[in-house]
N, C-alpha and C positions, 0 to 999 in steps of 0.2 A: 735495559741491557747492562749498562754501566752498575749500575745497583746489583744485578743479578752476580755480575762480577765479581762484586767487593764480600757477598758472601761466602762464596767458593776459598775468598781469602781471608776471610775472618774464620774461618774456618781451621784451615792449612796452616794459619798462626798457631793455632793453640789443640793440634791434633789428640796428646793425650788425656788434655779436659774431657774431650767431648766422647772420646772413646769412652771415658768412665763415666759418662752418664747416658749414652748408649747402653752399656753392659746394665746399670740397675733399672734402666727400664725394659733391657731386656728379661731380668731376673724375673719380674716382676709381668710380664706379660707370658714369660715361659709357666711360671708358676700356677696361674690361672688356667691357662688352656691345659696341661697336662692335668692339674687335680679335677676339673670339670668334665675333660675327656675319660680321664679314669672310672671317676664315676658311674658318669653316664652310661659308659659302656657296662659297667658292671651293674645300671641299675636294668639294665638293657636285659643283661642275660638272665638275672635274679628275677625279675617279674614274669619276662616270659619264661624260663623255667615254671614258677610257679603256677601260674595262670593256663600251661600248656598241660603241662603234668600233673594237676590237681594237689599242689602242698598241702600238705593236713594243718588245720588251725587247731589243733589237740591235738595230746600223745597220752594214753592211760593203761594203768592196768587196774584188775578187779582182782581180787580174791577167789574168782570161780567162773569160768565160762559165760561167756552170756548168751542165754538159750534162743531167743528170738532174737535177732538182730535188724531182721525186716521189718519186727513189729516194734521196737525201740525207733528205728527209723522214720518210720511213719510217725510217732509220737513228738519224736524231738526236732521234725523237720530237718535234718544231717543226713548226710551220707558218714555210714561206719564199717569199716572191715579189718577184722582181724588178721594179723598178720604173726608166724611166727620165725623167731631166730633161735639160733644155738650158738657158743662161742668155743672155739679150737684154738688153743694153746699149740702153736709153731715151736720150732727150734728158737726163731731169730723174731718170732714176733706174737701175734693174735689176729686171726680173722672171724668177723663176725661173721654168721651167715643168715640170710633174710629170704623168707619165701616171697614168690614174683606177687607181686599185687596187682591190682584190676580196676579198682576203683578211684584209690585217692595212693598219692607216691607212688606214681606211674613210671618204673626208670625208663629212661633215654639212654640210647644203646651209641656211645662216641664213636667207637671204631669195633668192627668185625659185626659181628650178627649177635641176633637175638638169642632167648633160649629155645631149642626147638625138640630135641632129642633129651632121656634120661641121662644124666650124667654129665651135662652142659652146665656150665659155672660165667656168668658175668663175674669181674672184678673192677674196682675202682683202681683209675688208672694210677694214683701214688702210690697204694700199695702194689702194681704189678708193676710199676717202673722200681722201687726202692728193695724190691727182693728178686728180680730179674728173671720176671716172669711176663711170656709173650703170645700174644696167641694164635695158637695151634698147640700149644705146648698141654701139658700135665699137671695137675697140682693133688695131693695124695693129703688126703683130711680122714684122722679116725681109722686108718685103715681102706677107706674108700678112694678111688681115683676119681677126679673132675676132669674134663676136656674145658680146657678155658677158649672161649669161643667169643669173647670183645671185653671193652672197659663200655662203665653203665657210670651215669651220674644220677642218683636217688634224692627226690625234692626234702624228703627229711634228714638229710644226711649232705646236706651244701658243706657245711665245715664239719668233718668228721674227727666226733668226739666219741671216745668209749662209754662213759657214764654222762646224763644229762647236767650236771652240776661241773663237769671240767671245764679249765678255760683254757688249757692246752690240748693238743692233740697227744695219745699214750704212743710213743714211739714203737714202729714196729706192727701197729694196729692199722686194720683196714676192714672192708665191708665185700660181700658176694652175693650175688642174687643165687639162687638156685630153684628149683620146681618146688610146689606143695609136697608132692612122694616122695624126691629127694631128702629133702629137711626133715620130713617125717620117719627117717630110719635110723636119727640119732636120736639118742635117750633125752626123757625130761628136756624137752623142748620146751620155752617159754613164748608164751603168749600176749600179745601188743596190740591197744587198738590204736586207730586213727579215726579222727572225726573230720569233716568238710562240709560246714555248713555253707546252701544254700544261699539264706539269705545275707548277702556280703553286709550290707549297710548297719547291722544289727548280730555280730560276732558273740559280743558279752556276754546279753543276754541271752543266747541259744546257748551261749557255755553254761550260764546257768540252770538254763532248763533242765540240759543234761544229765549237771550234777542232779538237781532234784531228785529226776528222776531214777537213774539210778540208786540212787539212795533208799527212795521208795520199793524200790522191785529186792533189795535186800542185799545189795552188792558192795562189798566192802574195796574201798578205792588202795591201792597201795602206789600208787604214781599218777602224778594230775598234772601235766603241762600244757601250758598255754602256749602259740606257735611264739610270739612277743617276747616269752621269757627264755625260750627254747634254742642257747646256742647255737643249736648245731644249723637252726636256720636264721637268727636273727644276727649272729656274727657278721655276715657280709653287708647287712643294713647299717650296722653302726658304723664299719666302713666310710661306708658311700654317705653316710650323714655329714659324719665329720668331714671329710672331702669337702663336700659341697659349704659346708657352712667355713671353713674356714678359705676355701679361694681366694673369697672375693676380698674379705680382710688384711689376708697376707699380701694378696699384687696392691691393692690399695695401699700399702703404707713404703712399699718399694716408688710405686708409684709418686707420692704425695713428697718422699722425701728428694726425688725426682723433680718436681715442679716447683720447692724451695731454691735448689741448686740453680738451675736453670733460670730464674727468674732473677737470682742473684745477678747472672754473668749476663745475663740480656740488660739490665738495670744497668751494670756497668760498662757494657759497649753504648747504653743510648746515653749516659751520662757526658761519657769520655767523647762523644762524637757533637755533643751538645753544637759547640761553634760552629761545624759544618752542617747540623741541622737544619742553623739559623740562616744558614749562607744559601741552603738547597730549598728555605723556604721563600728566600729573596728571590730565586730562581724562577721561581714558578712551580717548584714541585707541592703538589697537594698534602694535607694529612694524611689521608687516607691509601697515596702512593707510599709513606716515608714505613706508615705503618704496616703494608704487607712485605714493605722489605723486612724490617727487622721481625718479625714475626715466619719471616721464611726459616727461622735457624731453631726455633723450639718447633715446628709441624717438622720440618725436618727429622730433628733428632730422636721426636716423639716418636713418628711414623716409621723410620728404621728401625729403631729398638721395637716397638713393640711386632711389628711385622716379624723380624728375626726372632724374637723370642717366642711369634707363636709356630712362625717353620719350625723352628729346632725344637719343640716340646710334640709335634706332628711324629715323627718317629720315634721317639720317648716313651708314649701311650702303651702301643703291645709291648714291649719287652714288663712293663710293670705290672699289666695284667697278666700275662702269661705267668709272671712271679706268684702274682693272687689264685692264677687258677692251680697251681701247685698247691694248695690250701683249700679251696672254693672249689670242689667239683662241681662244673659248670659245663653244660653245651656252650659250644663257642660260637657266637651268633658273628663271629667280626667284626670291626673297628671302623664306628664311623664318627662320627665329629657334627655337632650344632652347629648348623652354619650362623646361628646367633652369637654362640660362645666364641667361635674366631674374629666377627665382627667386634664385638666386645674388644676382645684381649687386643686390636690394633686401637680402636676408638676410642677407648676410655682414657691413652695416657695419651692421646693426642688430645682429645678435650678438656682432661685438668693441667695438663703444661702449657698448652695453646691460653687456657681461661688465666690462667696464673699470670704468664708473659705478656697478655691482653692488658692486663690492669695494668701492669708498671709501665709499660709503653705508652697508653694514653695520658698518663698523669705528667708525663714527662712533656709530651707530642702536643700537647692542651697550652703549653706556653706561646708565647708570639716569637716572632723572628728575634726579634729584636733581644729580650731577655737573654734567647737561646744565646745569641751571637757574641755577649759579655762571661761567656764563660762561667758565670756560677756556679753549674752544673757540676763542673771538676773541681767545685774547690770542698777540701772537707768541711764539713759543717757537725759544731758542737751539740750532740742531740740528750734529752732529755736526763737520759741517765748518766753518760760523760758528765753533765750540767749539774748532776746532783753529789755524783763524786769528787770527795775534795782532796784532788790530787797533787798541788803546789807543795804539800810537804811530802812528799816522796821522792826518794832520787829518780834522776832520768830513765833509766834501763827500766824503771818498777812503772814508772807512769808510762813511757814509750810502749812495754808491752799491753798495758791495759786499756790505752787510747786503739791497741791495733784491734782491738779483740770492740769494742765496745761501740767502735763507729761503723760498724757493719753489723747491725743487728741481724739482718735476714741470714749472711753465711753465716754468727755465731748460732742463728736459732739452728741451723741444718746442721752445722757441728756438731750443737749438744745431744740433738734425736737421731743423728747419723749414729752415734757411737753409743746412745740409749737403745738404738735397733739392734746392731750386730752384739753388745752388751746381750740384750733380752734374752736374744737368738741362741745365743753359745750358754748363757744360764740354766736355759730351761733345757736343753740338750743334758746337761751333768747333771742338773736336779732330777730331769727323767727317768736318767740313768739310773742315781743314787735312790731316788725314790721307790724302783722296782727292783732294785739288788736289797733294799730294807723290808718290801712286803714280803719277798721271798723269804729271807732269813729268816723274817720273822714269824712266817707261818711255818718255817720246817722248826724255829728254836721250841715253839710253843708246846711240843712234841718231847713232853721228859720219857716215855712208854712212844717206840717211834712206829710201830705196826698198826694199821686200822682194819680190820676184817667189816666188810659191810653184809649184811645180809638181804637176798631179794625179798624174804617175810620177816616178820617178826618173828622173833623168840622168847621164849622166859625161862627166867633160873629155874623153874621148878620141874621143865624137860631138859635143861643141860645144864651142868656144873661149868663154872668157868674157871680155870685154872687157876692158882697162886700166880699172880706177877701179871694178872691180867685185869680189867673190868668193866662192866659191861656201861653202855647209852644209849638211849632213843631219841631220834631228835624229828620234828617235822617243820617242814618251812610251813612261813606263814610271810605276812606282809603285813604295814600298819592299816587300818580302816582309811579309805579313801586315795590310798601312794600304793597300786597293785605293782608298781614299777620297782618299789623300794622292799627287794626279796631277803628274807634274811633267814635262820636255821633256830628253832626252840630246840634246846639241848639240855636234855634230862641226862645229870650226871650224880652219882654216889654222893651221899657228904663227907668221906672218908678218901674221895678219890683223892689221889695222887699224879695219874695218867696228862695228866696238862696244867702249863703253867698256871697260873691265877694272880695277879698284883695286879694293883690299883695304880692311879697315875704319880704315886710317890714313891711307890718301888715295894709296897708292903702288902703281901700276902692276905688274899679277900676267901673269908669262908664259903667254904661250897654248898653249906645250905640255905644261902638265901639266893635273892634275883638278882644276877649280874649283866650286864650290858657291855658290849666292847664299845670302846670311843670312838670309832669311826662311824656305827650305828647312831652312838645315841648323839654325837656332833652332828650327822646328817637328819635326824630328827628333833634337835635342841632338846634334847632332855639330859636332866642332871637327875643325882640322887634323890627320893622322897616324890618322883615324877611318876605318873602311872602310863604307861604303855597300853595304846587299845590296837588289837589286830585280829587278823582274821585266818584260821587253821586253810592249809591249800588243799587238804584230801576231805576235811568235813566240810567246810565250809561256814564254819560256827565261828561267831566273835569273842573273843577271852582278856580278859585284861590283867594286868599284874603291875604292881609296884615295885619300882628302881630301888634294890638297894645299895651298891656300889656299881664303878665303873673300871671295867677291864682294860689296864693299857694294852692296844694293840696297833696296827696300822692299817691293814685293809682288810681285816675279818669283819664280817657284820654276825654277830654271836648273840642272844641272849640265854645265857645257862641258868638252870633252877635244879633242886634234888628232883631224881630220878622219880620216886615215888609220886612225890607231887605231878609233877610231870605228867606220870599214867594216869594218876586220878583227872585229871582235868581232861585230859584229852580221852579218854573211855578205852584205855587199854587195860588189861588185868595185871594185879599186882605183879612185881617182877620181868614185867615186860623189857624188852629192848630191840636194839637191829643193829648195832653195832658196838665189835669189841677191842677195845685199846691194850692193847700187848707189849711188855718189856719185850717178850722172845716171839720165836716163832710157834705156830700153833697148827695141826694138823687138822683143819677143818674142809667137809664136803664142800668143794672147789664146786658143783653142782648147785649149794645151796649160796653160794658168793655172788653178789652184786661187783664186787669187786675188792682189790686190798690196796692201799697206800703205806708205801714205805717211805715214812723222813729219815732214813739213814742215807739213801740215795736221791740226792738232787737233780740226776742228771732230770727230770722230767722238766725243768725247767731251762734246759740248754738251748731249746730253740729261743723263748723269749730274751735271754741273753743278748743269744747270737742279731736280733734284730735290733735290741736297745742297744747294742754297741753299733748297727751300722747306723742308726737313728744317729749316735752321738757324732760318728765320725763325718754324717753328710752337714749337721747343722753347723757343727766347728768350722767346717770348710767355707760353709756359706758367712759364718759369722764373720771369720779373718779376711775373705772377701768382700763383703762389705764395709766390714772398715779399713782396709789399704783403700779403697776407690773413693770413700767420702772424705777421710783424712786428709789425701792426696790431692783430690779437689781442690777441698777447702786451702789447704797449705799454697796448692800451685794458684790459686787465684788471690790471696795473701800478696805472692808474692808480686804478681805482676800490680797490682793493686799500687805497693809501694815500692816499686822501681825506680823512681823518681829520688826516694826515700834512702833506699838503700845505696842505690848511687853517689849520693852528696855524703854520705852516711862514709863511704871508702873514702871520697875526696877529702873527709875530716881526718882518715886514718885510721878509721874502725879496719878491723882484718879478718879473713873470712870467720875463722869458730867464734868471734866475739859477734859477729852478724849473724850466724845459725842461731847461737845464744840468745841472742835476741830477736830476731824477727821469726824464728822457726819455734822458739820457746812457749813464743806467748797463748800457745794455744793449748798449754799442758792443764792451765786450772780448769778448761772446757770439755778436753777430756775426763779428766778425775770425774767431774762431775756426771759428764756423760754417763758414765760407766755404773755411778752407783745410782744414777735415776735407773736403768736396766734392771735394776735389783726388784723396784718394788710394780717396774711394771712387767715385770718377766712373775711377779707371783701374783698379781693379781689376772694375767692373761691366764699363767696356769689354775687358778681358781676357777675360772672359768668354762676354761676347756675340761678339768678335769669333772668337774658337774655336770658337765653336757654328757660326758662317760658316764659316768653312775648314774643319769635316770635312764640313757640309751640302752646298757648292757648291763648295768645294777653292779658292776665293778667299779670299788673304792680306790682310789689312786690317792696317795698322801702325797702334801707337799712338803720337801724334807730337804732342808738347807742344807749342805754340807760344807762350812766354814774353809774345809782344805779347797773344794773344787769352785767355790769364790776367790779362794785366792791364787790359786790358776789361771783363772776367767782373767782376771784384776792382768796379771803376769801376762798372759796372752795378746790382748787389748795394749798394753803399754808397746811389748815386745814391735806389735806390730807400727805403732806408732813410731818409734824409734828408728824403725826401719824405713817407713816412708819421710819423715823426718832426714834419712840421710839420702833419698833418693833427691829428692826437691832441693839439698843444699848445694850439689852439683849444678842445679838452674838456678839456684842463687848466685855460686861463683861467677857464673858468665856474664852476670849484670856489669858491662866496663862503668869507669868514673866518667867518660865522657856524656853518659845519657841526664846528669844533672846538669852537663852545661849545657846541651840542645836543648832541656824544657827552661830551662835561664836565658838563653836568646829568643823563644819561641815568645 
């Protein structure tokens, strides 16, 4: 009972220590449960979506109807249904329209009813919320009226994209279900198949049969996706990947630097208690009694941090998801929680601060009464490295501070990884940033001709002339042999063209008639010049290889460009072939015959990505500057009580308070500095990392891109805040009277 007492009061002594190491293991247990509950839940609704509604593992078109569909079926073991859409040009936006399917992308009707009468329209509910459209209402397409009669979530259509190749959403764009009759009384309707193979365990190879056979019956392919490469349903999997893979990493290093702290200040309570140890073991109290006492104070603090942090991330979960399904048309299956993962997020930082605090207790507890009772314990001791620096020629203030910093090795290790974490944390936030405000520029500068007309078929010069200021390309993805992950675009372009930049990584101007590579392809493939490229065409199916002759500086384009010509010859199109054309101006082309147009004069298509890599930057900064006032602060406030003794005798000499911040609050600025720039190289090699894990998940290249000003912001931030907890701790400096060196001088 006595015992249980005195930690209620070691406690109460040193309240806002312990608060700050509550809060990082609350961070850190909040963190886990919230990215795992997110997931989860969204792996929750993504499978059974899929698995309920029949998602298609293919998307194709053919050059021509395909006339047995039963009898293709039966051949290729798949379920296939054709399905058609039309697209309607709005005032304020685009709506696709898509006839009801039966077989495979079965929609789910969210709210109101299904389709049942002529004239009945499903919409997805972002586009019916974003143009203020509700149902029972009207919506007038082409001259016809719809009765919108519910919102529908479509399995091929989770993240809705207008072209398969976006990776944003075209603003203003949405999707409708309507009847077969319906959709069939607008003009040049286009025609979509879906596949759903049967056999789950064996995907690939029935994808390949497919093509075969197709190919065989005489069907020329003009779109071939795979569901894996297929944004608009693989987007929410890359999601939930990264989530899950980074949880456990991110609360573990909150964690870990948690159990350094803590270890510190339990090491220095059994140190400083040494003599009554000795005194409690003359008593008759056991090891094993002295040791559940001081070990009540790390299961403590473990156990409310982490318990708090997984309550508070408990109501956190929907508001995030709800944010995703804003993006993610999803059945909304409800929020529930792994009763494992909340185990977890309490037990894990109870087990490594408890194991941590374990070790130094015994090491200490292992002594006899007697040792204990001579005091040793509290006296400093010259350790290995103090021992090897030769300090006798330095003045006092210069040795004073590097004896404070260097006989406490555990607080200086937590120092230097405390402020290498919140460092990382706030770097890779700016470099994020900075790195997708560069892909973007750099894909709209690359754009000297800023208009792209795409065409749904192919075309050739010798049915249409292409105007002055224009010029035509053909391009078809393919992938390297054996990396189907690793997707990129063959682009047949003029050797006269002008339409897009071209320099190499010295700033000089690369001819457009040989084979070019952008650097982010052929870095992701390690190939240089003189290297030959083996891959494989995605609508034939055929392996081609070509030799590197220069390297395109870019950032996240994955490009290889060759002449047009060439181009056609290899891949079996007729001379003068292309599918899209590159425009100074604008061009009056059948808006019927358009896949779609891109305009780089206007960026806003990229204002949503923006708008979230700014709330990215604004929540990591927050986390970052909180993290280092609470370990700074730490560290500083257990500094201080450390040398109380010190700074005590230190006034008795005549020292005055700013020559004692100066010096006892100083000493810890070379462990920041350094702090700060160890963040550097481990904030680029984390982002190495992470961003690899991106480009094989969703085959989008993310550069890592320093930017010198937003280091030295970081730099400026990190100090700022030091400075400021620095003045907060010199206030509990002041209060240390001169009398407390004469009590430990009688003592």
């Amino acid at each position: 009972m006595v015992l249980r007492k005195r930690v209620w009061r070691i406690i109460k002594e040193n309240k806002g220590r312990y608060i700050g190491i509550v809060i990082l293991i609350l961070l850190g247990s909040f963190y886990f449960t919230a990215a795992t509950g997110v997931a989860n839940n969204l792996e929750k609704m993504v499978v059974g979506f899929a698995e309920e509604y029949r998602q298609e593992d293919l998307t194709f078109s053919t050059d021509k109807s395909i006339e047995d569909i039963a009898a293709l079926e039966d051949e290729s073991g798949a379920l296939i249904e054709a399905y058609r859409q039309y697209d309607i040009k709005l005032p304020d936006g685009e709506l696709r329209l898509l006839s009801l399917s039966a077989k495979i992308n079965i929609p789910a009707v969210l709210s109101g009813r299904g389709l049942e009468n002529p004239g009945d329209i499903l919409l997805d509910p972002y586009f019916s919320q974003t143009h203020g459209l509700n149902i029972g209402g009207e919506i007038e397409l082409n001259g016809k009226t719809f009765n919108i009669v519910g919102t529908m979530a479509v399995p091929n259509y989770v993240f809705i994209l207008k072209n398969l190749y976006d990776v944003l959403p075209t603003s203003g764009f949405g999707i409708g279900i309507v009847s077969s009759a319906d959709i069939e009384a607008f003009p040049e309707v286009v025609t979509v198949y879906s596949a759903y193979f049967e056999d789950r365990e064996n995907i690939n190879g029935q994808t390949s049969k497919l093509h075969g056979l197709l190919s065989e019956k005489g069907y020329s392919l003009s779109e071939w996706m795979v569901a894996g490469n297929n944004k608009r349903v693989s987007m929410p999997w890359a999601n939930i990947s990264s989530m899950k893979s980074m949880s456990f990493p991110v609360a573990t290093v909150f964690f870990l630097l948690s159990c350094i702290i803590v270890a510190v200040m339990i090491m220095r309570i059994v140190k400083s208690d040494g003599v009554v140890i000795g005194t409690l073991y003359a008593q008759g109290y056991r090891r094993r009694e002295l040791t559940r006492h001081f070990m009540a104070i790390p299961v403590l603090l473990s156990g409310v941090g982490g318990f708090a942090g997984t309550l508070l991330a408990l109501p956190g979960v929907r508001p995030v998801v709800n944010s995703m399904l804003i993006y993610y048309i999803l059945p909304d299956k409800g929020i529930t929680f792994s009763p494992l993962n909340l185990v977890l997020a309490v037990l894990i930082p109870v087990a490594f601060i408890s194991l941590s605090s374990f070790l130094f207790i015994r090491k200490i507890l292992k002594k006899t009464a007697v040792e204990l009772m001579k005091g040793d314990e509290q006296k400093a001791k010259v350790n290995f490295i103090e021992a090897t620096l030769r300090l006798d020629r330095l003045k006092f203030n210069t040795k004073f501070r590097i004896r404070e910093q260097v006989r406490s090795i555990p607080r200086l290790l937590f120092l230097v990884l405390g402020v290498s974490a919140a460092s990382m944390i706030l770097l890779f936030g700016f470099t994020f940033n900075y790195s997708m405000d560069e892909v973007n520029r750099g894909a709209l500068e690359r754009y000297v001709y800023p208009l792209e007309y795409n065409f749904k078929e192919v075309q050739n010069l010798q049915d249409r002339s292409i105007p002055k200021g224009a010029e035509p390309y053909n391009a078809s993805r393919a992938y390297p042999e054996g990396r189907e992950s690793v997707e990129f675009y063959l682009v047949g372009m003029e050797t006269d063209s002008v339409g897009l930049k071209m320099k190499d990584l010295g700033g000089d101007q690369l001819p457009r008639d040989q084979v070019n590579i952008t650097y982010p392809l052929a870095s992701r493939l390690k190939l240089k010049e003189g290297d030959t490229i083996s891959f494989v065409n995605k609508l034939d199916g055929k392996s081609y290889s070509l030799i590197i002759d220069g390297i395109v500086e870019a950032y996240g384009e994955q490009f290889v460009f060759m002449p047009l010509e060439e181009f056609n010859r290899i891949t079996g199109h007729p001379p003068g072939s292309y599918r899209t054309v590159l425009s100074s101006h604008e061009i009056d082309f059948d808006e019927s015959q358009l896949s779609g147009v891109m305009d780089a004069r206007d960026p806003e298509a990229f204002e949503d990505l923006n708008m979230s890599t700014t709330l990215i930057v604004a929540s990591v900064t927050a986390l970052a500057v909180l993290i280092a006032v609470i370990i700074i602060f730490l560290v500083t406030s257990l500094m201080i009580d450390e040398s109380r003794n010190t700074i005590s005798l230190l006034k008795v000499l005549g020292y005055r308070g700013n020559e004692l911040a100066r010096l006892i609050l100083n000493s810890s600025t070379p462990a920041v500095f350094i702090g700060y720039w160890l963040g550097l190289p481990l904030m680029l090699a984390f982002g190495n990392i992470l961003y690899g894990y991106v480009a094989e998940t969703i085959n989008m290249v993310i550069p890592m891109i320093v930017n010198p000003l937003y280091v030295l912001i970081s730099f400026i931030i990190i100090f700022a805040v030091y400075e400021i907890t620095k003045w907060l701790c010199g206030r509990k400096l002041a209060k240390i009277s001169m009398s407390e060196a004469l009590k430990a001088g009688t003592e």
